[in-house]
ChimeraX commands (.cxc) that place a marker at each C-alpha (Angstrom):
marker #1 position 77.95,-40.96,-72.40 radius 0.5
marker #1 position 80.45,-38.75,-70.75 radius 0.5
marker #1 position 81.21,-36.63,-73.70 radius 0.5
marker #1 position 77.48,-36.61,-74.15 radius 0.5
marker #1 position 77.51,-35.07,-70.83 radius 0.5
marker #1 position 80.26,-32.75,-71.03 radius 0.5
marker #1 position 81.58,-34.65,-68.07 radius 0.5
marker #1 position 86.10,-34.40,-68.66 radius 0.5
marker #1 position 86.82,-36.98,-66.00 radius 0.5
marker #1 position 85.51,-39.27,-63.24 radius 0.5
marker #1 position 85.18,-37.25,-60.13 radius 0.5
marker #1 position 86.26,-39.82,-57.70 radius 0.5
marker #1 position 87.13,-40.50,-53.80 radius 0.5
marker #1 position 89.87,-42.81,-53.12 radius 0.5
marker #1 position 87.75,-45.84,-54.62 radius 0.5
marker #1 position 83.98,-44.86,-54.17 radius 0.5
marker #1 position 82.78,-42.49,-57.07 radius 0.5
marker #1 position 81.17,-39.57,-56.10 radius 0.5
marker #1 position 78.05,-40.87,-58.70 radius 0.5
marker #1 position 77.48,-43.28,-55.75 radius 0.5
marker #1 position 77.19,-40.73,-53.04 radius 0.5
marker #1 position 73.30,-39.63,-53.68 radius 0.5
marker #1 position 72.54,-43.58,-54.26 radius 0.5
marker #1 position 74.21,-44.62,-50.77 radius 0.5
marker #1 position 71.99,-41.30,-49.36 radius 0.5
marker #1 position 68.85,-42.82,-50.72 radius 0.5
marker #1 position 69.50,-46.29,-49.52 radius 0.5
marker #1 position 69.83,-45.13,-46.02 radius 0.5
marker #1 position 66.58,-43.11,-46.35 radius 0.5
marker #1 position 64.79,-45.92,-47.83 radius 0.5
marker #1 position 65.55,-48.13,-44.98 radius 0.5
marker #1 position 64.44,-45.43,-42.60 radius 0.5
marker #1 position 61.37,-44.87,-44.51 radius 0.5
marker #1 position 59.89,-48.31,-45.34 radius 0.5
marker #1 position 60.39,-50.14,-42.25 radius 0.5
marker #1 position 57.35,-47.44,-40.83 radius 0.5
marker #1 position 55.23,-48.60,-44.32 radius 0.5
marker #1 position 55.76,-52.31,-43.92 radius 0.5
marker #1 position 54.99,-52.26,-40.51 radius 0.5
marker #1 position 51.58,-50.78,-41.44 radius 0.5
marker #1 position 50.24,-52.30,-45.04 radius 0.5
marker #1 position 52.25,-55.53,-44.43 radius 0.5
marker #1 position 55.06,-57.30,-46.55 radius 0.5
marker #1 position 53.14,-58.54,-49.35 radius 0.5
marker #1 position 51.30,-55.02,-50.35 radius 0.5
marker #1 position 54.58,-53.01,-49.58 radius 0.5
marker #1 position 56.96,-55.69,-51.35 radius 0.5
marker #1 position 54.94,-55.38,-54.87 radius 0.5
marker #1 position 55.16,-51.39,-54.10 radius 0.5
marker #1 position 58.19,-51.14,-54.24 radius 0.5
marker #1 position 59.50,-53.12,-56.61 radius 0.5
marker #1 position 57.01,-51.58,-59.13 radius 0.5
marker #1 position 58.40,-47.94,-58.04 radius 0.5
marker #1 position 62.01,-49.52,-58.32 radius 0.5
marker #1 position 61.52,-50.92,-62.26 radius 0.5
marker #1 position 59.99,-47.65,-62.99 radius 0.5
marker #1 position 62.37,-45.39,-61.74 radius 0.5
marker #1 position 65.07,-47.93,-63.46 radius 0.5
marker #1 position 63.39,-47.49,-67.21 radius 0.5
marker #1 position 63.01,-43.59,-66.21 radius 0.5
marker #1 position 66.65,-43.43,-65.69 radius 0.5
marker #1 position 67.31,-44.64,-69.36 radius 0.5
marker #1 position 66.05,-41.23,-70.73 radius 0.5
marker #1 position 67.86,-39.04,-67.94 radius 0.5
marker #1 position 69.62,-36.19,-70.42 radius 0.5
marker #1 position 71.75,-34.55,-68.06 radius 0.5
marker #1 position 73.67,-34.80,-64.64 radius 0.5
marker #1 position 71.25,-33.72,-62.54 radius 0.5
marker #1 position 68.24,-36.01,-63.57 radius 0.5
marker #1 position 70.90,-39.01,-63.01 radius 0.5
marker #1 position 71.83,-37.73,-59.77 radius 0.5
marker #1 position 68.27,-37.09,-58.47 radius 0.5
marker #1 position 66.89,-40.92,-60.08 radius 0.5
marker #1 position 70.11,-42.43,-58.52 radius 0.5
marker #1 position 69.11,-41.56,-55.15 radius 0.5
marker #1 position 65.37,-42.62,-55.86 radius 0.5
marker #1 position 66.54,-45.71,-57.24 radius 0.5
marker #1 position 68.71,-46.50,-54.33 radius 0.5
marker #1 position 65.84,-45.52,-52.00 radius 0.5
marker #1 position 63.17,-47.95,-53.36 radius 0.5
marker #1 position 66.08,-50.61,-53.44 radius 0.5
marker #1 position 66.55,-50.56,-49.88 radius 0.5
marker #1 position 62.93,-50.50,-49.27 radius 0.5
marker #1 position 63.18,-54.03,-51.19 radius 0.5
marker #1 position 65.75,-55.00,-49.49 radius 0.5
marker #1 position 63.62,-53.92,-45.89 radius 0.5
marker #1 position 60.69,-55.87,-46.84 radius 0.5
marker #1 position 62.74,-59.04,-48.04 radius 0.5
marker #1 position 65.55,-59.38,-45.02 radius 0.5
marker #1 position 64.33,-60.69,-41.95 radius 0.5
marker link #1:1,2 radius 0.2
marker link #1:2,3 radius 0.2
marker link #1:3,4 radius 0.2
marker link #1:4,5 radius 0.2
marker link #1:5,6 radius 0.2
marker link #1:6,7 radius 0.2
marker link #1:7,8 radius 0.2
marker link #1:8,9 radius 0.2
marker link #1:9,10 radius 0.2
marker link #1:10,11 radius 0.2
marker link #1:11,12 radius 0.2
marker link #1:12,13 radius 0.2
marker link #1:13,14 radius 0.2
marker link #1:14,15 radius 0.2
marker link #1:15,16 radius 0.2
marker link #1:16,17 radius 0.2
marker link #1:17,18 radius 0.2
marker link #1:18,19 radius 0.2
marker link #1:19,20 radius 0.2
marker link #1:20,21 radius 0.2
marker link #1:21,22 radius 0.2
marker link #1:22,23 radius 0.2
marker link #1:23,24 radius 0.2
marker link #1:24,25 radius 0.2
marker link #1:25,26 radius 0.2
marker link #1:26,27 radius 0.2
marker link #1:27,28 radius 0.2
marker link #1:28,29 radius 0.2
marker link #1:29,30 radius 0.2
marker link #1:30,31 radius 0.2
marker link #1:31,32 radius 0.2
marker link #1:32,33 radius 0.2
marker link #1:33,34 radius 0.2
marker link #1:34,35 radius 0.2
marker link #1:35,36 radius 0.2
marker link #1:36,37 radius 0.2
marker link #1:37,38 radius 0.2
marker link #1:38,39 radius 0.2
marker link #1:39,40 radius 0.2
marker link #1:40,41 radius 0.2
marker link #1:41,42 radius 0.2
marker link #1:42,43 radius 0.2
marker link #1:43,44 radius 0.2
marker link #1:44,45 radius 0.2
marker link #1:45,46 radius 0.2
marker link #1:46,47 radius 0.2
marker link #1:47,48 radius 0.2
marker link #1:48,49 radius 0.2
marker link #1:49,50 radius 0.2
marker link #1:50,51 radius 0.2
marker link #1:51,52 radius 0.2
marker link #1:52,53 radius 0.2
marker link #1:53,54 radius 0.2
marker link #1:54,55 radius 0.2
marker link #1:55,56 radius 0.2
marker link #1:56,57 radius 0.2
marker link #1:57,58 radius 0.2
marker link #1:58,59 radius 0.2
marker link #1:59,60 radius 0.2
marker link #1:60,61 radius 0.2
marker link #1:61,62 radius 0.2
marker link #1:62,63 radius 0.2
marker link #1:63,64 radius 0.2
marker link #1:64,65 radius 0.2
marker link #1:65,66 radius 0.2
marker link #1:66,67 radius 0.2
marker link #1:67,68 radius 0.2
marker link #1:68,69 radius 0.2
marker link #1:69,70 radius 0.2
marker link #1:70,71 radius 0.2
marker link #1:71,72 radius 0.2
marker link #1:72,73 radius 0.2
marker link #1:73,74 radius 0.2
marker link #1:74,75 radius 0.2
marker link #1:75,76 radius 0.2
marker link #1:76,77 radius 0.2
marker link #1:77,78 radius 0.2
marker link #1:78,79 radius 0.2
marker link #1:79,80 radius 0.2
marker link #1:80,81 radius 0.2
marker link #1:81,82 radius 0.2
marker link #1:82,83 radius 0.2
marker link #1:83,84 radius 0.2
marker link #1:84,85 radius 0.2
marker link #1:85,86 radius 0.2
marker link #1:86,87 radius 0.2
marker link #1:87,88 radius 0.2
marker link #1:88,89 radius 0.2
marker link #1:89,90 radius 0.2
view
């Protein structure tokens, strides 16, 4: 996949990879977001949301072709899995 990519090496941070940065950035806006939505359409409604938006955006990511549709579906996927992860912690 890398040489598919044209990427040379892993671009890393002492022992986070930088692939995880947008990902971390979503998860904190998905808890942000979705607390505000469950609050309003209740657990159930917002539960079966999200985790419909979450295995989309999963199968979605199988076709990304290039960096920047990986980056920019990372950070979507991390934001819907927080949003699971608000609805199902107490």
């Amino acid at each position: 996949m890398k040489n598919k990519l044209g990427i040379k090496s892993t671009l890393s941070a002492g022992f986070v990879d930088l692939g995880m940065v947008p990902i971390i950035i979503g998860m904190a806006l998905g808890m942000y977001v979705f607390g505000s939505i469950l609050d309003k359409i209740g657990p159930k409604k917002a539960f079966s949301i999200f985790l419909i938006m979450s295995s989309l955006l999963v199968y979605t990511f199988n076709f990304a072709s290039n960096l920047l549709s990986m980056t920019l579906l990372g950070a979507l996927i991390g934001f819907s899995q927080m949003a699971c992860m608000a609805v199902t912690v107490p």
